[in-house]
DSSP file (Angstrom, degrees, kcal/mol; ACC not computed):
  #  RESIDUE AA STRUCTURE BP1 BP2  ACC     N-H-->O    O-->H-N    N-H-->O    O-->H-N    TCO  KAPPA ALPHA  PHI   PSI    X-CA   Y-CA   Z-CA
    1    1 A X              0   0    0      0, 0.0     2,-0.2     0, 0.0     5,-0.0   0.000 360.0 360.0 360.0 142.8  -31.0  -32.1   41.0
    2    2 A X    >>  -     0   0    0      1,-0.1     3,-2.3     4,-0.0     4,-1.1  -0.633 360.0-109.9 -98.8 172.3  -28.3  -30.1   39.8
    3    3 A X  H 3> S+     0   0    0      1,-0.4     4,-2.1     2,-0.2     5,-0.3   0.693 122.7  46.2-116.4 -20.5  -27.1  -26.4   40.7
    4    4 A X  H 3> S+     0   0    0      2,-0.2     4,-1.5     1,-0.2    -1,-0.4   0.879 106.0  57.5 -98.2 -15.7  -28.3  -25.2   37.5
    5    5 A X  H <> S+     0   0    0     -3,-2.3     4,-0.8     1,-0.2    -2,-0.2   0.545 110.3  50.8 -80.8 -12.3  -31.8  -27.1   37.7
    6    6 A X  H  X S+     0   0    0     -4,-1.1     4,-2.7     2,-0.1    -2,-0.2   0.752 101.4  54.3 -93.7 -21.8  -32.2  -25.3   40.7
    7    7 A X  H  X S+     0   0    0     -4,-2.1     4,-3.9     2,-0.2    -2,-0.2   0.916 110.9  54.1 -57.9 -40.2  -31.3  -21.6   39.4
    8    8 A X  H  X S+     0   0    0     -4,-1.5     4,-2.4    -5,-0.3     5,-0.2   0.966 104.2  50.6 -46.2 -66.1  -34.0  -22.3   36.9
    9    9 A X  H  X S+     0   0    0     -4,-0.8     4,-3.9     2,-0.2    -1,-0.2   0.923 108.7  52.5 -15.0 -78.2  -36.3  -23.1   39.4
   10   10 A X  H  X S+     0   0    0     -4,-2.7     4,-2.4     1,-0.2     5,-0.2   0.968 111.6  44.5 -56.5 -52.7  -35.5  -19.9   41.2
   11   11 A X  H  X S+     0   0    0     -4,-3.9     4,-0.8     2,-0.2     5,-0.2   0.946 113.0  46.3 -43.3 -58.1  -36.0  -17.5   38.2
   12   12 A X  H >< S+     0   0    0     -4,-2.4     3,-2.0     2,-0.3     4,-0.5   0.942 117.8  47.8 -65.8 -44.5  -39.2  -19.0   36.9
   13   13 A X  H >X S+     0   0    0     -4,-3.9     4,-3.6     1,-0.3     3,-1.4   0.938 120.1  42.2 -48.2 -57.2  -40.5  -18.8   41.2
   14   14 A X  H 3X S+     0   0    0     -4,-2.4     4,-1.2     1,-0.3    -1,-0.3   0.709 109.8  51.0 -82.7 -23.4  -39.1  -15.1   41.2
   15   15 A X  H << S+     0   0    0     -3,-2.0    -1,-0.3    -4,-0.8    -2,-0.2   0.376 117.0  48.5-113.0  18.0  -40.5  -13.9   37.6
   16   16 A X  H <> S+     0   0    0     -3,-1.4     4,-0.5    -4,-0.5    -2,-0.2   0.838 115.0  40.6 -78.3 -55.0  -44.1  -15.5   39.2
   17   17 A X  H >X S+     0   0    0     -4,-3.6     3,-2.8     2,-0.2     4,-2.2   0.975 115.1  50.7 -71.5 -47.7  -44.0  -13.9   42.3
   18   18 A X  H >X S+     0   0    0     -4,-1.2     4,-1.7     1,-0.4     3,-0.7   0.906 110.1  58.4 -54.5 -54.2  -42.7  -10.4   40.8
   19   19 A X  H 3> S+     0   0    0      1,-0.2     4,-2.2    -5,-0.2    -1,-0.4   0.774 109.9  32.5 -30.9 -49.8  -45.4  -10.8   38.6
   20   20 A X  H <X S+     0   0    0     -3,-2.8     4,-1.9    -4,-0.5    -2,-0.2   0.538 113.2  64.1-102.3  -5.3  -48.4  -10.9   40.8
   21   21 A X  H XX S+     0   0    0     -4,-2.2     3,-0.9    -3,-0.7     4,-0.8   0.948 108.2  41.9 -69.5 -75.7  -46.6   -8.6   43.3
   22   22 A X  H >X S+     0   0    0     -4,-1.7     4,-2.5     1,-0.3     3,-1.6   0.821 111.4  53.4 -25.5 -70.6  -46.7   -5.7   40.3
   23   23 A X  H 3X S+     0   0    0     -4,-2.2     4,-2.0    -5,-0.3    -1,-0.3   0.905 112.1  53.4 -46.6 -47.8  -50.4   -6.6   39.3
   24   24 A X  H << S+     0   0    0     -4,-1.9    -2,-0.2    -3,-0.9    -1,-0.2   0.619 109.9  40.4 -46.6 -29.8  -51.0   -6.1   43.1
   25   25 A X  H XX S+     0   0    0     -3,-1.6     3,-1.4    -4,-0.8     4,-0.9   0.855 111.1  62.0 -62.5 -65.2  -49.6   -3.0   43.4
   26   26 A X  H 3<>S+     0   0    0     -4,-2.5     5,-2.6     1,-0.3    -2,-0.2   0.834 108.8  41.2  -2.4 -70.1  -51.2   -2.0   40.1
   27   27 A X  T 3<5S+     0   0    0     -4,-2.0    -1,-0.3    -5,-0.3    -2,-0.1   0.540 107.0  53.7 -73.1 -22.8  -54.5   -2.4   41.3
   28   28 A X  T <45S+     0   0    0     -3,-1.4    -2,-0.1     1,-0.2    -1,-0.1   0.306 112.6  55.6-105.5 -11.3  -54.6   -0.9   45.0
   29   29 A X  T  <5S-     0   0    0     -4,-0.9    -2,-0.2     2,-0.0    -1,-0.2   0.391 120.0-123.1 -98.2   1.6  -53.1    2.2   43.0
   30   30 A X  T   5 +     0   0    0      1,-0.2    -3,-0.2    -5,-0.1    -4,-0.1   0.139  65.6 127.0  68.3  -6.7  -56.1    2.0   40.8
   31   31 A X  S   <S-     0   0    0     -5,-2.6    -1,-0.2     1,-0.2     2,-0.1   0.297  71.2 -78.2 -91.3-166.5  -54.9    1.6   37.7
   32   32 A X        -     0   0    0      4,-0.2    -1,-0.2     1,-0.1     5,-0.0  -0.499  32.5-144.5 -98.6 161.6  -56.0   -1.4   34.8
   33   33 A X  S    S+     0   0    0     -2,-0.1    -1,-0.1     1,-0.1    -7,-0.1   0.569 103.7  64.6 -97.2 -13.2  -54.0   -4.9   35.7
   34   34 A X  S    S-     0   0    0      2,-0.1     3,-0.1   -11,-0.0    -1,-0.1   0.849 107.9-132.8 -68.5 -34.8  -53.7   -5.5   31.8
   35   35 A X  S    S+     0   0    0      1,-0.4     2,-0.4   -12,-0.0    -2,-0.0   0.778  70.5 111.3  95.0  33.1  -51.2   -2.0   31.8
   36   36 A X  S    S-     0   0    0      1,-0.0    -1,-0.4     2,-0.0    -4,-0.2  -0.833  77.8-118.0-108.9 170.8  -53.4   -0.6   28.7
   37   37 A X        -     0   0    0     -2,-0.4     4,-0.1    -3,-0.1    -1,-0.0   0.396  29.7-137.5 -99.4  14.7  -55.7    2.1   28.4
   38   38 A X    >   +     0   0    0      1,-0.2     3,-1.1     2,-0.1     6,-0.1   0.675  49.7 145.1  54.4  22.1  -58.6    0.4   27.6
   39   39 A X  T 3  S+     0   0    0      1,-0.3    -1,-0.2     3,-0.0     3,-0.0   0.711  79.2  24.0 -89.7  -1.1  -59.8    2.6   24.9
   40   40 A X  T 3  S+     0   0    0      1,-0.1     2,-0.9     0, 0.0    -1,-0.3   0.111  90.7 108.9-127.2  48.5  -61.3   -0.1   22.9
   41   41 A X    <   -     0   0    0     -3,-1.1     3,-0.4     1,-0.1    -1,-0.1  -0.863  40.7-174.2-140.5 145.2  -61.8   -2.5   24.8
   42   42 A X  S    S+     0   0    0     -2,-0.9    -1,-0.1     1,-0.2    -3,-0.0   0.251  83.3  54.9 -96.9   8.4  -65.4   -3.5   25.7
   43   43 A X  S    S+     0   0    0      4,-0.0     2,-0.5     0, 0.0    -1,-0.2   0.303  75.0 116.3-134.2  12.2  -64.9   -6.4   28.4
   44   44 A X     >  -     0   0    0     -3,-0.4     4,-2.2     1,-0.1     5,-0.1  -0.732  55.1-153.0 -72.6 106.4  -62.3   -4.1   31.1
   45   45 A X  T  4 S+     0   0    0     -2,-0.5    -1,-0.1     1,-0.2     5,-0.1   0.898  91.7  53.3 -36.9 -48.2  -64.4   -3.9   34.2
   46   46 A X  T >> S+     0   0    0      1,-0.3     3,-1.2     2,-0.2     4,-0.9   0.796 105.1  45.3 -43.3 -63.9  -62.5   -0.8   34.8
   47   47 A X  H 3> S+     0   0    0      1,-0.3     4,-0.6     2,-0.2    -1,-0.3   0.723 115.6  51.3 -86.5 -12.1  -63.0    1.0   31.8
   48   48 A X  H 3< S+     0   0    0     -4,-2.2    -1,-0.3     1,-0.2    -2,-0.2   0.422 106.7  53.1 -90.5  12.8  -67.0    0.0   31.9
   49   49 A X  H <4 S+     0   0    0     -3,-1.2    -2,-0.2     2,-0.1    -3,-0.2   0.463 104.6  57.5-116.7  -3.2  -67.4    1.1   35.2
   50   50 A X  H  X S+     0   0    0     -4,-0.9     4,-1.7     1,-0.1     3,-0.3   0.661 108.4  44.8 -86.4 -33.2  -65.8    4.5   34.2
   51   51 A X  H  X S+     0   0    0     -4,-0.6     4,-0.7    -5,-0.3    -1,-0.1   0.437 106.1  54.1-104.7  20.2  -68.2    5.3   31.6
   52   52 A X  H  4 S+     0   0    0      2,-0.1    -1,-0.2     3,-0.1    -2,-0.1   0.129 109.7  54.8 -98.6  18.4  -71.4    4.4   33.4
   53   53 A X  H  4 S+     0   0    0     -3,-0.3    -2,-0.2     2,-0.1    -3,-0.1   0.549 112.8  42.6 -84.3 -60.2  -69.8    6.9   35.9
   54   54 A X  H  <        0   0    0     -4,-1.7    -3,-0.1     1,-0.2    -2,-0.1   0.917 360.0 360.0 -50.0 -68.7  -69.7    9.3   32.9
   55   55 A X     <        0   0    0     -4,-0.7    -1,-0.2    -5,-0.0    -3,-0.1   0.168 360.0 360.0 -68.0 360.0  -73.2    8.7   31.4
């Protein structure tokens, strides 16, 4: 392999991890893991379990 097939490597590995780190964090903070606000959308666990809370 060459030095540059291994930088590659390391980015794609780092924008994976960094990725599922964030949603993890995201989520333990409470918030949606999509990063929207869910006002129309009918299939967010999140945002149906906040209005059968309301109702």
């Amino acid at each position: 392999m060459k030095p540059i097939d291994v930088i590659i490597i390391l980015v794609v590995v780092g924008v994976i991890v960094g990725t599922v780190v964030l949603s993890v964090i995201r989520k333990k903070k409470g918030k949606t893991a999509c990063g929207c606000d869910c006002a129309s959308c009918s299939s967010c666990p999140h945002c149906n379990a906040k209005d059968s809370k309301e109702s």
